[in-house]
C-alpha positions in Angstrom: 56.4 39.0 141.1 54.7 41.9 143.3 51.3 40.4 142.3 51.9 37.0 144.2 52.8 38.5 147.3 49.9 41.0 147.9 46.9 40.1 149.8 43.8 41.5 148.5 40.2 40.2 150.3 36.8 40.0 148.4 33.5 39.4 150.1 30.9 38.5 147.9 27.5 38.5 148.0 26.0 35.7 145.5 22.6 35.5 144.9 20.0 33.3 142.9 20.0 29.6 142.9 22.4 28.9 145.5 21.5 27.3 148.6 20.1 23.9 148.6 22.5 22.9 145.5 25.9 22.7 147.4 27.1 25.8 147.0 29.0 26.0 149.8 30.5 22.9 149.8 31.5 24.1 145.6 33.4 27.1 147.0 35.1 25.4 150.0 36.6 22.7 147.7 37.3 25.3 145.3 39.3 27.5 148.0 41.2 24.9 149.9 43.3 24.2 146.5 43.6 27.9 146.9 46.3 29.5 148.9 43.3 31.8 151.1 41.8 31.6 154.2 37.8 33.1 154.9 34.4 31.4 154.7 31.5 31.2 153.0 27.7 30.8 154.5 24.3 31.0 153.9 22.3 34.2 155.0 18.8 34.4 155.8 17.6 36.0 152.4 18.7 33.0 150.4 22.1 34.2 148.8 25.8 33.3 149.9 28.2 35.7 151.1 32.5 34.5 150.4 34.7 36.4 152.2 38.3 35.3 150.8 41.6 37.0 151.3 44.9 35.6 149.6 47.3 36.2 146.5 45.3 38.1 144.0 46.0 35.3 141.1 44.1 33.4 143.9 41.0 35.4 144.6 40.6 35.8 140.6 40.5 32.0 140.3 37.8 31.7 143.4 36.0 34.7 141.5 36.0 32.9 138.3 34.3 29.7 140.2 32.1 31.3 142.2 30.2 32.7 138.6 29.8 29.7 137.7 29.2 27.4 140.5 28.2 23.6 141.2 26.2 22.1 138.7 22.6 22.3 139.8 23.0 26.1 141.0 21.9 29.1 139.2 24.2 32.7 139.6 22.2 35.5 139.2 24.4 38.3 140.4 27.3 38.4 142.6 27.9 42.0 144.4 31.5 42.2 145.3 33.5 44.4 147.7 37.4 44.6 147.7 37.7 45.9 151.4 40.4 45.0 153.4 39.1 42.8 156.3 40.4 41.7 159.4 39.8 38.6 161.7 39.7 35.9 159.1 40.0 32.3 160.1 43.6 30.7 159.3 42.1 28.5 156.6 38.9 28.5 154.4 35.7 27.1 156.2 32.6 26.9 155.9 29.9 28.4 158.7 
C-alpha cells in the first residue's frame, strides 16, 4: 500500500516526431485521468519535455503513454530523470 502513497516526479525529455502531431495535447489528456500535477511543452530543438510528479502506479502509466504517443507522432527516444522537483503547478497543464 506504501507504493500508492509515495510521490515520485519524472521529467522527460521526448524526442523525434513530436511536435506538430498533438503531442501535447496526447499527454495532457493522458495525465488529467491521472492523479499528477506538472506540464508538458515544446522546447526550441523540436522534442517535448513532461515533468510529472504523482503516485508511482501513476507516473508508470503516463510513462507507458508517452512511448507510444498520439497517432501521427513518431518516439525516438525519451531521456528520463527521476529527480525530485519542486514548484509544480496544482494540476497538469500544458505551457
Amino acid at each position: 500500500m506504501a507504493e500508492f502513497r509515495e510521490q515520485i516526479t519524472l521529467t522527460a525529455i521526448v524526442s523525434g516526431r513530436v511536435q506538430g502531431v498533438g503531442f501535447r495535447q496526447f499527454v495532457w489528456s493522458q495525465a488529467r485521468h491521472l492523479p499528477v500535477v506538472g506540464w508538458v511543452r515544446n522546447l526550441p530543438d523540436g522534442s517535448v519535455e513532461v515533468v510529472a510528479q504523482g503516485p508511482r502506479p501513476a507516473i508508470e502509466a503516463l510513462r507507458l503513454a508517452l512511448l507510444k504517443g498520439p497517432r501521427y507522432a513518431y518516439v525516438a527516444d525519451i531521456s528520463e530523470d527521476w529527480a525530485s522537483r519542486t514548484g509544480l503547478p496544482d494540476q497538469f497543464e500544458i505551457r
